[in-house]
C-alpha angles and dihedrals in degrees: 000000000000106000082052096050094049087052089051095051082041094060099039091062090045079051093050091039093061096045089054095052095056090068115088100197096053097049089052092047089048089047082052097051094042083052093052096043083052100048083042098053092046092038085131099053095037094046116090094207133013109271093241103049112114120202099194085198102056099051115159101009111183123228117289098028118146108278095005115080093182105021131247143269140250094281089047092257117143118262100203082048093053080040091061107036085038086066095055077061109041086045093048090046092046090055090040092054105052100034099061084042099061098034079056086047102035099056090040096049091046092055090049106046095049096039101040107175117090097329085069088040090056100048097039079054101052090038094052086049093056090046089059090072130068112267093231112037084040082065090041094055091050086038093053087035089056094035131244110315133124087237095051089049081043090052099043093051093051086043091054097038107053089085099079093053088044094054093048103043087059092052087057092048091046085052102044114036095082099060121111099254092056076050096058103044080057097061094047087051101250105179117251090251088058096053094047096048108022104027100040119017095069086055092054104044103095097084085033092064089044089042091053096043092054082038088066089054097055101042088058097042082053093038089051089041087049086049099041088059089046105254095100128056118003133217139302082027120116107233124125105232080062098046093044085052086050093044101056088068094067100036096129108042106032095014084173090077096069102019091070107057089037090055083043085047096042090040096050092043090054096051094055095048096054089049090057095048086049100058092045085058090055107033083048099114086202098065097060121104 
């Protein structure tokens, strides 16, 4: 049964892998989020200058100046090298968040959703609570309570955003515990925390995984607009929320400086996007032949 099992679950990700690949823009936006992991994790080799050194007699370079692909800012560092070693930030925060958010949602929907009573009455509570109040200003109160940093951002946004995960992991358990295998784990006396865990979350992963790679985008769309109000990153740090703040101030008369970071973000944001629409598509059971 168990080498069956495991083909089984072989063969359904094989399944969900070719129908992935037949979607353009997904791949592209994959082939995008495997170049900017890359760039991010040799940030040191591919930059020409540390992000943080300043050159007081070379203020406002325009693009294509020599030394300076794309120019520098308004200390003389050198925009394409924030670029690269922001990236290595806005794709950390992006993990972080969402990994701390759906490991907060997961476990509490999954509570919620077996147990049901007033366990499921207390964090559907909470959780409806929490929905009342705008995503975003909800993260800038915690964030103005806490004080400006890019872990307390980090921190605000996982602690709005596990309700989501939380909401639809109870859905799934709803669905699925009364099926007959939870039944029959039952009857051999698996323990509750098996069931939960073992029994029914892979079966509910599917919207969990979508739910995680749009989750990415978001959190660094919030994290950037935290920074780009000032209560995210700080100077002299690369991200590019924070360069994209610095660089409005000068949109006339050097627009590199926040068109840049707003094509990186824009650019970052969309690949994720299409990656997630990508995996519903292909995690959609209704969609197979």
């Amino acid at each position: 049964m168990d080498n069956t099992s495991q083909q089984q679950k072989r063969s359904l990700w094989i399944d969900v892998w070719a129908r992935f690949k037949k979607n353009r823009l997904a791949m592209i936006g994959l082939c995008v989020i495997i170049f900017l992991y890359l760039v991010a994790l040799f940030a040191p080799v591919l930059a020409p200058y540390p992000y943080d050194k300043m050159n007081l007699t070379n203020l406002y370079a325009s693009p294509g100046s020599p030394g300076h692909i794309l120019g520098t800012d308004e200390f003389g560092r050198d925009v394409l090298s924030r670029l690269i070693y922001g990236a290595r930030i806005s794709l950390t925060v992006g993990l972080v968040v969402v990994g701390m958010a759906s490991a907060i949602g997961v476990t509490l929907g999954a509570l919620a959703g077996y147990y049901g009573g007033w366990v499921d009455s207390l964090i559907m509570r909470i959780v409806d609570f929490l929905y009342a109040f705008p995503f975003f200003i909800l993260a800038i109160t915690i964030v103005a309570i806490l004080g400006p940093s890019l872990y307390n951002a980090m921190f605000a946004l996982a602690l709005v955003s596990w309700i989501g995960y939380a909401r639809m992991v109870r859905g799934q358990f709803l669905a699925l515990k009364q099926r007959e295998f939870v039944e029959a784990a039952k009857a051999v006396g698996a323990s509750g925390f098996r069931i939960m865990f073992v029994h029914l979350l892979p079966n509910a992963l599917g919207p969990v995984i979508v739910q995680m790679s749009l989750g990415v985008a978001g959190a660094i769309l919030s994290a950037s607009g935290l920074s780009f109000l000032g209560l995210g990153a700080q100077p002299p740090t690369a991200e590019w929320g924070a360069m994209l703040n610095a660089g409005k101030d000068y949109i006339r008369s050097a627009p590199h400086l926040a068109t840049y970071p707003g094509l990186a973000i824009m650019i970052t944001v969309l690949a994720f996007n299409f990656v997630g629409d990508g995996l519903r598509d292909a995690l959609d059971p209704k969609l197979k032949q």
